[in-house]
Backbone as JSON Lines, residues from 0, in Angstrom:
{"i":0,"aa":"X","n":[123.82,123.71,105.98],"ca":[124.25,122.33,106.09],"c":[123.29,121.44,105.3]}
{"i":1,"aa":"X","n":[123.87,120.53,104.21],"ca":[122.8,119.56,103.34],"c":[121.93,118.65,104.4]}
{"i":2,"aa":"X","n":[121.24,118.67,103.79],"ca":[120.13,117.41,104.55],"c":[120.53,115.99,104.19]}
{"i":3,"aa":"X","n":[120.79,114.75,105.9],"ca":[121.01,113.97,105.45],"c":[120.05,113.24,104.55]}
{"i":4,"aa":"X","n":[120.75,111.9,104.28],"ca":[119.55,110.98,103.68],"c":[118.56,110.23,104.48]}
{"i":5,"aa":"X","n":[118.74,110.47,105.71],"ca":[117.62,110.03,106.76],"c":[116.88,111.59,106.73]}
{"i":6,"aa":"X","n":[117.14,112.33,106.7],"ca":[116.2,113.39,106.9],"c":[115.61,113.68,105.25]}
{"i":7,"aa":"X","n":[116.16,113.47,104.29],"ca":[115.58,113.45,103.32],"c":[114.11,112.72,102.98]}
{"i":8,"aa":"X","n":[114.66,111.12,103.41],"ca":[113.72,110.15,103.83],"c":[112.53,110.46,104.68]}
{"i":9,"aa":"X","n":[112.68,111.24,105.9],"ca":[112.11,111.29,106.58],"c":[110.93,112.31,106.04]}
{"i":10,"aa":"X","n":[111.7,113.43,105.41],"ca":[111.0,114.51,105.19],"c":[109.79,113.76,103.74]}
{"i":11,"aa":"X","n":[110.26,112.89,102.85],"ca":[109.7,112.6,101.69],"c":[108.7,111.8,102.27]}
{"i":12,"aa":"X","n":[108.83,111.13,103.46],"ca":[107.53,109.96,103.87],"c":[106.11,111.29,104.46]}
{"i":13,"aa":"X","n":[106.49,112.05,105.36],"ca":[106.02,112.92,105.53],"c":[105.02,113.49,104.6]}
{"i":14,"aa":"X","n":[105.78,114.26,103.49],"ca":[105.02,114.62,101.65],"c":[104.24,113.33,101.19]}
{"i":15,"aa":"X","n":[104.22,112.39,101.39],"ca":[103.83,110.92,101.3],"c":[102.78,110.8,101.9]}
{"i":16,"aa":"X","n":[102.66,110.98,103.39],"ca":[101.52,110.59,104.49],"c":[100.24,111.99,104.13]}
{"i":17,"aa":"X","n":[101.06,112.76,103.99],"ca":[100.29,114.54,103.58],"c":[99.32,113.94,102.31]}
{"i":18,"aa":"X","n":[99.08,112.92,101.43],"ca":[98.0,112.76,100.31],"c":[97.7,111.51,100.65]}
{"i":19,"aa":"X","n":[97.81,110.75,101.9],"ca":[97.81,109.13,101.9],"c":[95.88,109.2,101.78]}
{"i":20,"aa":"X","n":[95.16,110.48,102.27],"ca":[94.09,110.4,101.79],"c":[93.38,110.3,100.34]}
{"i":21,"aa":"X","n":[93.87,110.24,99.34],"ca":[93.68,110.42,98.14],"c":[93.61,109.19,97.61]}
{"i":22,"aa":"X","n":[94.51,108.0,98.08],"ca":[94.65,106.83,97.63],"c":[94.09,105.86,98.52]}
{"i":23,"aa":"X","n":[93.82,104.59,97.88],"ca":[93.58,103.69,98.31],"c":[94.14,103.03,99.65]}
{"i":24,"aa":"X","n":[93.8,102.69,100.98],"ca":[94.69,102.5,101.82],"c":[95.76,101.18,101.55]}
{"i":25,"aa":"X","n":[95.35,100.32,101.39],"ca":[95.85,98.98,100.95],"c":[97.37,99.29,100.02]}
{"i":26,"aa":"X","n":[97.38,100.65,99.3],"ca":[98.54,101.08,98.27],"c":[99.59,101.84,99.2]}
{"i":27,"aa":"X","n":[99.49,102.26,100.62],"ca":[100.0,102.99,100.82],"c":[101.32,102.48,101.31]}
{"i":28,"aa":"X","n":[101.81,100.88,101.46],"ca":[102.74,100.7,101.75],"c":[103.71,100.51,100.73]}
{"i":29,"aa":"X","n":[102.89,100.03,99.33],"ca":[103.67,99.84,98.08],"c":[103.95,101.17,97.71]}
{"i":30,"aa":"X","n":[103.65,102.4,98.06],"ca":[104.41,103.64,97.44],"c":[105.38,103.85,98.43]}
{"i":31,"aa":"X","n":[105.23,103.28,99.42],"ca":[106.32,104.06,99.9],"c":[107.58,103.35,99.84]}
{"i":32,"aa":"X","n":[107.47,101.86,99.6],"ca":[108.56,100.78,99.34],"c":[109.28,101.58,98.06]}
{"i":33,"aa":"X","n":[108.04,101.78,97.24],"ca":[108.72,102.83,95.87],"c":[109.9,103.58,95.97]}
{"i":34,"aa":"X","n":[108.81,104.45,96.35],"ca":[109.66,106.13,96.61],"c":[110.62,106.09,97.6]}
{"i":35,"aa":"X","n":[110.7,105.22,98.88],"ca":[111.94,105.62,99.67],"c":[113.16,104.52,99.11]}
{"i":36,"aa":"X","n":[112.75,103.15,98.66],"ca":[113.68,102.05,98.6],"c":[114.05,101.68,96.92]}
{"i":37,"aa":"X","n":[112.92,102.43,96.1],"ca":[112.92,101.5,95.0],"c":[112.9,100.16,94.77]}
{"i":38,"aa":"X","n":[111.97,99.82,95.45],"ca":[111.34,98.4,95.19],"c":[110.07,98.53,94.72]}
{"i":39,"aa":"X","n":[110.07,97.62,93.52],"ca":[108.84,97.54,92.4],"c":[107.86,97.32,92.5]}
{"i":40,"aa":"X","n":[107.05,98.05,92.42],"ca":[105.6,98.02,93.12],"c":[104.92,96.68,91.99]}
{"i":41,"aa":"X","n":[103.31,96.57,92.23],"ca":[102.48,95.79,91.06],"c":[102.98,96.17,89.87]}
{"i":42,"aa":"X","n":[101.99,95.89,89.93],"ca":[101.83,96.06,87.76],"c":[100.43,97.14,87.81]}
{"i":43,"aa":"X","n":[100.03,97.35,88.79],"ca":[98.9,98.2,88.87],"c":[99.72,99.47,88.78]}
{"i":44,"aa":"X","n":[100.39,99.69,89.64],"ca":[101.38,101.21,90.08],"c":[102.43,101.29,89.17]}
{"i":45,"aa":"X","n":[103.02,100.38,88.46],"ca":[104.23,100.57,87.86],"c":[103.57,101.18,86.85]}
{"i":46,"aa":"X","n":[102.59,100.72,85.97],"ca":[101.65,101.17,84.69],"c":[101.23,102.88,84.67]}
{"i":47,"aa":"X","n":[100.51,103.11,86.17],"ca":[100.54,104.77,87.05],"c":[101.61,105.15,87.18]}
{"i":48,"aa":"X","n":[102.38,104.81,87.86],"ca":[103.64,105.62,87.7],"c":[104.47,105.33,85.97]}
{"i":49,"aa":"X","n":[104.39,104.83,85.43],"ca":[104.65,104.87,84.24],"c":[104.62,105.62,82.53]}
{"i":50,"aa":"X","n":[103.22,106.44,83.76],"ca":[101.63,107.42,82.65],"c":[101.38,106.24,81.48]}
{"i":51,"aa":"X","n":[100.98,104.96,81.58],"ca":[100.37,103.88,81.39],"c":[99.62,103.72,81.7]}
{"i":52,"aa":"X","n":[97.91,104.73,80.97],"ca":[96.62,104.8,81.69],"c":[96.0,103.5,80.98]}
{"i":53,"aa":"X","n":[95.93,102.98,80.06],"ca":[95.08,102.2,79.54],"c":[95.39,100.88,80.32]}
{"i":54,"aa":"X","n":[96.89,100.71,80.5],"ca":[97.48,99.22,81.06],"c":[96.87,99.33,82.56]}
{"i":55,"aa":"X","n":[96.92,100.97,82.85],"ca":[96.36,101.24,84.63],"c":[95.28,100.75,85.27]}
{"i":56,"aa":"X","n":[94.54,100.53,84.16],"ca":[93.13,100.81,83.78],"c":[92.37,99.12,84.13]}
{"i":57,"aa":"X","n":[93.01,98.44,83.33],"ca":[93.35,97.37,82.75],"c":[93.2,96.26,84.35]}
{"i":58,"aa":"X","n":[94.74,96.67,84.87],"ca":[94.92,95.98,86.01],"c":[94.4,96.48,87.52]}
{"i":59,"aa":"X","n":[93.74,97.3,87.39],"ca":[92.99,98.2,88.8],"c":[92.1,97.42,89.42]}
{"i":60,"aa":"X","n":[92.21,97.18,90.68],"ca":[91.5,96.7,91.31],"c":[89.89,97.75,91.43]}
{"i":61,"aa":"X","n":[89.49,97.61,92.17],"ca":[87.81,98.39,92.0],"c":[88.43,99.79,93.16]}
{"i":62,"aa":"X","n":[88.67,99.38,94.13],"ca":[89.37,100.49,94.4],"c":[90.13,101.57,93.89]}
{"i":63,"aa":"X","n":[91.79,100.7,93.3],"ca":[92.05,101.68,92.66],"c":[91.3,102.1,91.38]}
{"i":64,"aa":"X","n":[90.67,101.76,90.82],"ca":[90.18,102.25,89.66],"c":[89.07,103.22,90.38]}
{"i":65,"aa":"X","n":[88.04,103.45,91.03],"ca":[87.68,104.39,91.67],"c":[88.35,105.87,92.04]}
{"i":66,"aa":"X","n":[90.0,105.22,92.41],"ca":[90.79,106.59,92.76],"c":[91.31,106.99,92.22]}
{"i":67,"aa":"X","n":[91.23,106.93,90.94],"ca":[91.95,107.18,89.63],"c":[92.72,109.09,89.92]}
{"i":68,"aa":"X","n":[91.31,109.59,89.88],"ca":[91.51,110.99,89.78],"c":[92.25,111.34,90.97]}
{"i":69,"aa":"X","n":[92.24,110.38,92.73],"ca":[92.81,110.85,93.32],"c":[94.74,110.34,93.17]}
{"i":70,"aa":"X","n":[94.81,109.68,92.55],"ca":[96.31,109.2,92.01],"c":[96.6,110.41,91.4]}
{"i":71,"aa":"X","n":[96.09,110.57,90.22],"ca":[96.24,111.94,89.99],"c":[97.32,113.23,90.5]}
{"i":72,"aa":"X","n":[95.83,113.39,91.7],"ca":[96.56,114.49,92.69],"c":[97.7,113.98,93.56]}
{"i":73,"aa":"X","n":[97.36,112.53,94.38],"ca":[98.67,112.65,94.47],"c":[99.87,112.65,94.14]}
{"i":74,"aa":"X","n":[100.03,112.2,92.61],"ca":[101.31,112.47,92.1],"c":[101.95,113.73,92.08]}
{"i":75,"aa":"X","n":[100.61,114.61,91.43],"ca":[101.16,115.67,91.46],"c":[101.62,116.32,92.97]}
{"i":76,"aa":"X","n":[101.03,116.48,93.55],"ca":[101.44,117.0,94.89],"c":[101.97,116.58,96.42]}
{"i":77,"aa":"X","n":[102.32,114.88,95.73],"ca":[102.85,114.29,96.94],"c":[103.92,113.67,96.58]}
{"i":78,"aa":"X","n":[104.22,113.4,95.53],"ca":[105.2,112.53,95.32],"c":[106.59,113.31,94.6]}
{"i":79,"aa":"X","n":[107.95,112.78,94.67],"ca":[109.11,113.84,93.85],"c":[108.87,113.43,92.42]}
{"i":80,"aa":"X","n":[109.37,114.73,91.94],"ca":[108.35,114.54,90.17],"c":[109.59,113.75,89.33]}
{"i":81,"aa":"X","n":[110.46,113.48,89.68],"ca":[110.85,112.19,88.92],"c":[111.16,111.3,89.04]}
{"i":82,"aa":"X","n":[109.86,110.73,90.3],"ca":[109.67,109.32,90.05],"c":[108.34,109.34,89.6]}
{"i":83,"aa":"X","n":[107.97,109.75,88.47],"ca":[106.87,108.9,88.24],"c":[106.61,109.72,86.67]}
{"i":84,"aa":"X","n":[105.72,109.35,85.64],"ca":[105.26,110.23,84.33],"c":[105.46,109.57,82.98]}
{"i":85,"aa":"X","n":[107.11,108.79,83.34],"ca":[107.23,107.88,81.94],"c":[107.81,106.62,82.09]}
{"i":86,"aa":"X","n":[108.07,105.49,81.49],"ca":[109.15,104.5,81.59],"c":[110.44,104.61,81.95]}
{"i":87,"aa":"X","n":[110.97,105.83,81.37],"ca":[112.53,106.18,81.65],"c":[112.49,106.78,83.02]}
{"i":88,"aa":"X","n":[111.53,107.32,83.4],"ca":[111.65,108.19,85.09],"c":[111.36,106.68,85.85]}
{"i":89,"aa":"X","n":[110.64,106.34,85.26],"ca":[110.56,104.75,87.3],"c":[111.62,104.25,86.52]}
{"i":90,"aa":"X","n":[112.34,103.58,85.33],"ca":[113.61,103.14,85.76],"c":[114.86,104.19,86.2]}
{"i":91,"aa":"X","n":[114.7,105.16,85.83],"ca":[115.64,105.82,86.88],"c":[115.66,106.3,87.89]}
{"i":92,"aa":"X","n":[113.97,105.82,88.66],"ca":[114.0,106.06,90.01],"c":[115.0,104.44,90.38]}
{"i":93,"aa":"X","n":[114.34,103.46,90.27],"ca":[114.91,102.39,90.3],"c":[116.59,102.48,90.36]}
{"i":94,"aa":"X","n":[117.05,103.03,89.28],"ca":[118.62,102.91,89.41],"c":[119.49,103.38,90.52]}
{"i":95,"aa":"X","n":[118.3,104.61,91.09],"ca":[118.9,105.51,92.06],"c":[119.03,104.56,93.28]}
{"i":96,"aa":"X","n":[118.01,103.7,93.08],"ca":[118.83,102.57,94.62],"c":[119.24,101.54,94.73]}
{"i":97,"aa":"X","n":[119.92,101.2,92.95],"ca":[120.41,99.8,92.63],"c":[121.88,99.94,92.33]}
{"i":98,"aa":"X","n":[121.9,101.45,92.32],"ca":[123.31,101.54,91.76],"c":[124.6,101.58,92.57]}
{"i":99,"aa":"X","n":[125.88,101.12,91.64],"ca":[126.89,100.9,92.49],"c":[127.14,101.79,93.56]}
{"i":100,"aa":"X","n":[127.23,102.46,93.18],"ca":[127.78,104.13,94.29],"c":[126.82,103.43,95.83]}
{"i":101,"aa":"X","n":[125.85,102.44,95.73],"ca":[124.68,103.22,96.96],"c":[125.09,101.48,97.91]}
{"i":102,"aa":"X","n":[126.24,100.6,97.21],"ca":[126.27,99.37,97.87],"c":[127.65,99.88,99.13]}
């Protein structure tokens, strides 16, 4: 039987909370607005999730710029791998919860 989209949800916040050590605490509500709702994080995270290190870099607070390496890991191992790496993946994470089909 498919998994609903509440259990999908549920299960992805979960994979989410599993690296919330890696990041900055203050970020942990803007990823998850991300990843479960698609709502647009800063300009700090959009740049990270974007693989926009120099712009990342740029706008980082002292924190995040400290956790650089742990952003890193959590992308890799906490987050679904296409939301995040280029411009075209966060806008098509984005579409996935703007689009007609989802009103």
């Amino acid at each position: 039987m498919p998994m609903t989209d509440e259990e999908i949800a549920a299960r992805t916040l979960g994979q989410l909370k599993e690296g919330y050590d890696l990041i900055p605490y203050h970020m942990h509500g803007a990823i998850e607005r991300y990843v479960l709702k698609g709502i647009p994080p800063g300009s700090f995270l959009e740049a990270l999730l974007s693989n926009n290190f120099m712009e990342a870099v740029g706008r980082a607070d002292s924190d995040n710029l400290h956790a650089l390496v742990g952003w890193a890991k959590f992308f890799y191992n906490h987050m679904p791998a296409s939301s995040y790496g280029s411009p075209q993946n966060v806008t098509s994470w984005y579409a996935r919860f703007n689009s007609p089909e989802k009103d």
